[in-house]
C-alpha positions, 0 to 999 in steps of 0.5 A, spaced: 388 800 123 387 805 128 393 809 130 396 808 137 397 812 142 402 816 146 402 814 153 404 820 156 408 819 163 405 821 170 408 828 172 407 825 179 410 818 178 417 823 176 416 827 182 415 821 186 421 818 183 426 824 183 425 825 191 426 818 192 433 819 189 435 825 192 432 821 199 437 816 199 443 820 196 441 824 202 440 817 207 446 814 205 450 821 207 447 821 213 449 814 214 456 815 213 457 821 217 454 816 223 447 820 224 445 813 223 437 814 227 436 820 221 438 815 217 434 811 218 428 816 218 431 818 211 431 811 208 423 810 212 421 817 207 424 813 201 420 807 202 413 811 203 415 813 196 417 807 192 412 802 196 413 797 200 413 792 195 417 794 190 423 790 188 428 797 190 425 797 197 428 791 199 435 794 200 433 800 203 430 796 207 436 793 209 440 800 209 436 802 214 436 795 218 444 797 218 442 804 222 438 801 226 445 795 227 449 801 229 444 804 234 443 797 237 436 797 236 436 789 235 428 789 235 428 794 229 433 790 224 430 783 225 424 787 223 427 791 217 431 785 215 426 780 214 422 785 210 427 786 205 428 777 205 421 777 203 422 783 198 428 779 195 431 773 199 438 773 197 440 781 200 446 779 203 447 786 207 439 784 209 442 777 212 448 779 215 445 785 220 439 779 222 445 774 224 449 780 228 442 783 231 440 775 233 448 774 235 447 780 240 440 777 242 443 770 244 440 766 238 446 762 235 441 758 231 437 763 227 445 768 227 449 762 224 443 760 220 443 767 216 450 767 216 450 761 213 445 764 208 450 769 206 455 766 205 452 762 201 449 767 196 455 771 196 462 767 197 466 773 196 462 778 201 466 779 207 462 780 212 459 774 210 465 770 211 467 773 216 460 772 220 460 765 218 467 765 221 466 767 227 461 762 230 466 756 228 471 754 233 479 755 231 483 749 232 491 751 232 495 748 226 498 741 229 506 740 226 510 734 227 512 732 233 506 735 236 509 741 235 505 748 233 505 752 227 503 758 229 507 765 228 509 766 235 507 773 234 501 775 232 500 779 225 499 787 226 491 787 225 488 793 220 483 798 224 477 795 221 479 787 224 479 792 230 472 795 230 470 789 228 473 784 234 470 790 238 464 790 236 463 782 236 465 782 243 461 787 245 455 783 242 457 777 245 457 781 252 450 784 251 447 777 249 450 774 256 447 780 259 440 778 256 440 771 258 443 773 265 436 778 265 431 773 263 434 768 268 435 773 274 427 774 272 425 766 272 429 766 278 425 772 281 418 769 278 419 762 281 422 765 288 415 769 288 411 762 287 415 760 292 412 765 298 405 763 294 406 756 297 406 749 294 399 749 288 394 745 290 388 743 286 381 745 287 375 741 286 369 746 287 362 744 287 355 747 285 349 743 284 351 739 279 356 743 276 363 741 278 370 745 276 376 744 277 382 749 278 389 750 281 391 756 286 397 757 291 396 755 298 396 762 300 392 765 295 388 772 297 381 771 298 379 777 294 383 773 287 379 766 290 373 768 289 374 771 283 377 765 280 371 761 283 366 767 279 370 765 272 368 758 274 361 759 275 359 766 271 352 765 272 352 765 280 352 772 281 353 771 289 355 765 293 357 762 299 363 757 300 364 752 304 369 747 306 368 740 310 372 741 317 376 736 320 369 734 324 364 733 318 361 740 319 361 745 312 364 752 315 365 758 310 370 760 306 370 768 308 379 770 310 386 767 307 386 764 312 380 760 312 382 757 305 389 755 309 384 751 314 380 747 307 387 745 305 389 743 312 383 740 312 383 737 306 390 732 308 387 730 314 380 725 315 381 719 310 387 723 306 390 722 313 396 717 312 395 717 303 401 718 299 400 725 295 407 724 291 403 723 285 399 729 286 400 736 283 403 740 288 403 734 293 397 736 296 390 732 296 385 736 292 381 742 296 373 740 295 369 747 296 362 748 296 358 753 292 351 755 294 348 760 291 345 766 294 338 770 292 338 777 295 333 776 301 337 771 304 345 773 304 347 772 311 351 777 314 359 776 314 364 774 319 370 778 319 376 772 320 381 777 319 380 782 326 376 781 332 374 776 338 368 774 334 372 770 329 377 766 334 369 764 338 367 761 331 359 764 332 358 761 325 351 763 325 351 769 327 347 775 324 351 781 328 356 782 324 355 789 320 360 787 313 358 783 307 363 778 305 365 781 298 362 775 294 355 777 297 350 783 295 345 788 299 338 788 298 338 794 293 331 796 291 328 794 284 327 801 282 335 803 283 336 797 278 331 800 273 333 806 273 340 804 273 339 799 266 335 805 264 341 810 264 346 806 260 341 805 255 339 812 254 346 813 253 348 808 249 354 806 254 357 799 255 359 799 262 364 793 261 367 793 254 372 798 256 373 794 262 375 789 257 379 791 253 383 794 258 383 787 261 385 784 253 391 789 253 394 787 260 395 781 258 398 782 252 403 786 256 404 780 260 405 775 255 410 779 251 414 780 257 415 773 259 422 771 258 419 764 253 417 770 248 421 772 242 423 779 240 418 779 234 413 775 237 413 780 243 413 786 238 407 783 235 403 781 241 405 788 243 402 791 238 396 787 240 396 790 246 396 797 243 390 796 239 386 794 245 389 800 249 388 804 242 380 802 242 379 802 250 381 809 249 376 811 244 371 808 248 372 812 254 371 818 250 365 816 246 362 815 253 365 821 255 362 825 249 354 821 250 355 823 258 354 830 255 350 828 249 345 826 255 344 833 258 343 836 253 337 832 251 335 833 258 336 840 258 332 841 252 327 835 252 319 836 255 317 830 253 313 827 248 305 830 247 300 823 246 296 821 240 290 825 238 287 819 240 289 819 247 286 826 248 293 830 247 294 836 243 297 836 236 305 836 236 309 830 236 316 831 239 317 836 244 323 840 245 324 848 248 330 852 248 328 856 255 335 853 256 339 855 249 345 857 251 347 850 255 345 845 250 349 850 245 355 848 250 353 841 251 352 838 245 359 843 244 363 838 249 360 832 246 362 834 239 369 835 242 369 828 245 367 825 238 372 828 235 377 826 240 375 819 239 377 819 232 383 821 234 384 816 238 382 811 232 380 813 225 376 807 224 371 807 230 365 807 226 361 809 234 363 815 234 361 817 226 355 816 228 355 820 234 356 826 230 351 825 225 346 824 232 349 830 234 347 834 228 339 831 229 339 834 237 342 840 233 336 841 228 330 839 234 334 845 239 334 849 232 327 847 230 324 849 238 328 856 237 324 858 231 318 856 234 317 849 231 316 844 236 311 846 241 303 848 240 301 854 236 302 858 230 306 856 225 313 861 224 314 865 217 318 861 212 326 864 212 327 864 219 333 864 221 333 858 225 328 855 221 333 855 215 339 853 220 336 846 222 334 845 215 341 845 214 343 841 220 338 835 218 340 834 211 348 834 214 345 829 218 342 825 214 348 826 208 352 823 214 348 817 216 349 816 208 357 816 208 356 811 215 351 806 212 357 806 206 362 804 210 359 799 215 360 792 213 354 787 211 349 784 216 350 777 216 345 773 213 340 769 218 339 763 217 332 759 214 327 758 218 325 750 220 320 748 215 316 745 220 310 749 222 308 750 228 302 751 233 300 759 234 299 758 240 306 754 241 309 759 237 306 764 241 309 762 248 316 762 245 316 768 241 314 771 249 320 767 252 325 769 247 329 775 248 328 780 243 333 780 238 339 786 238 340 791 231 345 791 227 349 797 227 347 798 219 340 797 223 341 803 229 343 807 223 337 806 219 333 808 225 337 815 227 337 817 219 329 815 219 328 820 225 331 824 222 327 825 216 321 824 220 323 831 223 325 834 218 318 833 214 315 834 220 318 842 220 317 842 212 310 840 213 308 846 219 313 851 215 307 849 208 313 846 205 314 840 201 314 834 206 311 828 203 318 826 200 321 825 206 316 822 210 316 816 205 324 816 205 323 815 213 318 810 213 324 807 208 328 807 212 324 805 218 322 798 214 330 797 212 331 797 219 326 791 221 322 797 226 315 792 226 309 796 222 305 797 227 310 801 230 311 805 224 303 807 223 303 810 230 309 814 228 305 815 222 298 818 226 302 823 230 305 826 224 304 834 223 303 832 217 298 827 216 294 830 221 294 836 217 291 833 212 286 828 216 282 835 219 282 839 212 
């Protein structure tokens, strides 16, 4: 038998344990000195160190909902209250404060159901019985003849009965003010759908594609059309049309040519037809989309001004502004190089725009008089995440702006394979403009760093600082000598030893990402039957080529940074092959095709050393 060991206690367990001591000897001084907010600050401080799920937190959270009672923060003590019941369902003070802070809110049901609750799991606790008393109606205490037994003289009431009764009034009186609020909103939103006009239902039509949706009568232009684009999300530019009381199809470009469909739309064979049963009372507008290439856009009468809009020249071709669903002939080359841009800088133009738009209604459904308290404080946070993550975005992609101008101050271009009659080399770099780069990649870090700020987690930004480390060693790489055509520098160069560093950083960091990132889902089987080569050559050309993983865009970056890094280790006489086949590695880890691989392959410094020994 062996003997047992001592356990020996954890220092910083008995240290944690003393302060959380001290902590609420000092929250419940606070409290009772009626510095009720650092109270509530003290017993927060007090929680961290316990842990939010131990068996003690339940009554420190219901200590700090009752600070937040006594400031009138009802949101914070359902919060905090309903905390501590799911730590320990039967804390009576925890009950009590989200009864009071669900009285103060106007919810009867859910205070009288706590309330309940209370007195239930502690009969001899006052508040409790007090509470429950409260909601239930006093009855005067008949004698005979009908006579009344009650003292005519009320009994002298303590201080405490005193705060208590004022307090209950003054909960009372803040939850009519809040139903009074939500009403005057209702009230506010139904008069302003109102000046809308009645709603009515619109059938649009597009080819054989028909949608149905509903919009005020008065309806902007601009939002009508923007309805009818998330109807049809694949028609990038359309005309709408209505049939007029003549039979004959006119365009849809003002407000008040809607108002005209609708008018239309009651008249003709609805004429005389009851629309009782109808949404709105209206009969239904029928509208007609024809979609648009870019040579034949019409140009656009403006119905809003101007006589040529009260003559109606419907084919008209002198008016000199599009409609805003219409587009301008722009050049192929201008949207090449537009998508090019976005590429280059890795930039998604839209996914701020939607998370901006994800976060706003959020905010909107939050504030709806329907929602509760603790359903709007979680949409809210919702809502916050998407600000929080827009956030991050607007400066990562404010962070890739400057990253782009320093590759354009520093990149020559890349020299072409030996095969095609270029000089040897492979990606060319200068450093004519040092000093720029030096502060571009500066500010770009900045902004990397801010975003991370902004949201910890974000994995895009990580990654921009490891791909910064890399542009870094190339700028160090071109200093030293290292990137052009010529004698190759002495070793321990000063420049040469500084990118040396800055590419092992590089690759150390594309190694914590990978390491974070979560697992590429696995793909599914391929069909078992085999097809035709041709047929199966027709359809990889028809299919668009499939995006990488973020796991994959990582695999690559860390493959190029390898790849040069060799290369410099090659022309300085050091060892290279290593890092070479790790690359290639990597290259194959991220799916890179193999014939992509071995071109990058023939213009190593390296390999083309070898070769011409």
């Amino acid at each position: 038998m062996g003997k047992a060991k001592m356990q020996v206690p954890d220092d910083d367990d008995a240290v944690f344990a003393q302060r959380a001591v001290e902590l609420k000897d000092e929250a419940q001084k606070l409290k009772d000195g009626r510095h009720f907010a650092k109270a509530a600050s003290a017993y927060q401080q007090c929680i961290e160190l316990v842990g939010a799920s131990a068996p003690s937190a339940a009554d420190l959270f219901a200590a700090k909902a009752q600070c937040h009672l006594s400031l009138r923060h009802w949101a914070d003590v359902v919060a905090d209250a309903t905390r501590a019941l799911k730590i320990a369902p039967k804390n009576v003070d925890a009950l009590v404060s989200r009864a009071r802070a669900y009285q103060a809110t106007g919810q009867e049901k859910k205070a009288k159901a706590d309330a309940a609750a209370a007195a239930a799991s502690d009969g001899a606790h006052e508040a409790a019985k007090a509470l429950l008393e409260s909601f239930e109606p006093k009855k005067p205490i008949a004698g005979l003849g009908g006579m009344s037994l009650d003292k005519p003289s009320k009994p002298t009431k303590s201080k405490a009965d005193q705060q208590a009764e004022q307090e209950d009034e003054l909960r009372k009186k803040q939850a009519a003010l809040i139903l009074k609020q939500r009403q005057e909103a209702e009230a506010r939103r139904q008069a302003q759908q109102r000046s809308w006009g009645p709603p009515v239902t619109v059938k649009a039509v597009a080819g054989a594609d028909v949608r149905t949706f509903v919009v005020p009568t008065m309806i902007a232009h601009k939002d009508l059309m923007s309805a009818l684009q998330k109807k049809f999300p694949d028609v990038s530019a359309f005309t709408v049309r209505y049939s007029g009381p003549d039979g004959v199809l006119k365009p849809i470009s003002t407000r008040h040519d809607f108002a005209a469909a609708v008018a239309a739309a009651q008249g003709g064979e609805n004429k005389g037809k009851p629309a009782a049963n109808l949404y709105g009372g209206l009969h239904p507008v029928r509208l007609i989309i024809s979609e648009l290439t870019r040579l034949d856009a019409p140009a656009c009468e403006d119905g809003a001004t101007g006589a040529e809009a009260a003559e109606g020249a419907e084919g008209s071709t002198s008016g000199q502004q599009l409609a805003p669903n219409e587009v301008v002939e722009i050049d192929e080359w201008i949207l090449d190089f537009a998508a090019l841009f976005r590429e280059h800088l890795g930039i998604d133009a839209e996914a701020h725009l939607d998370l901006h738009a994800e976060g706003l209604d959020k905010c909107n459904h939050a504030l709806e008089p329907q929602v509760s308290i603790e359903d709007a404080d979680a949409v809210l946070d919702e809502a916050a995440e998407k600000f929080q993550e827009a956030a991050a975005l607007a400066l990562f992609n404010w962070g890739n702006v400057h990253m782009c101008a320093a590759r354009k101050a520093m990149d020559g271009g890349r020299d072409p394979p030996l095969e095609e009659g270029g000089p040897p080399g492979a990606a060319v770099a200068t450093a004519d403009d040092r000093d720029e780069v030096v502060d571009r990649l500066d500010e770009a870090k900045g902004r990397y760093e801010a975003a991370l700020v902004v949201k910890p987690d974000f994995h895009d930004a990580t990654v921009a600082l490891a791909q910064r480390r890399y542009e870094r060693a190339r700028l160090l790489c071109a200093a030293a000598g290292l990137s052009g055509a010529g004698e190759s520098p002495a070793e321990g160069n000063e420049d040469s030893d500084e990118a040396e560093a800055e590419f092992s950083g590089a690759c150390a960091d594309f190694d914590a990402v990978l390491a974070i990132l979560p697992e590429d889902p696995p793909k599914p089987p391929e069909p078992a039957e085999k097809k035709e080569p041709e047929q199966e050559k027709k359809e990889g050309e028809e299919e668009e080529a499939e995006q990488p993983s973020m796991r994959a865009q990582v695999q690559v970056m860390w493959g190029n940074t390898l790849f040069e890094q060799s290369q410099m280790r090659a022309r300085l006489g050091k060892e290279w092959r290593p890092l070479l086949d790790v690359a290639v590695e990597k290259f194959k880890g991220a799916g890179c095709a193999e014939a992509d691989i071995e071109q990058a392959l023939k213009v190593h410094r390296g390999v083309r050393a070898e070769k011409e020994a």
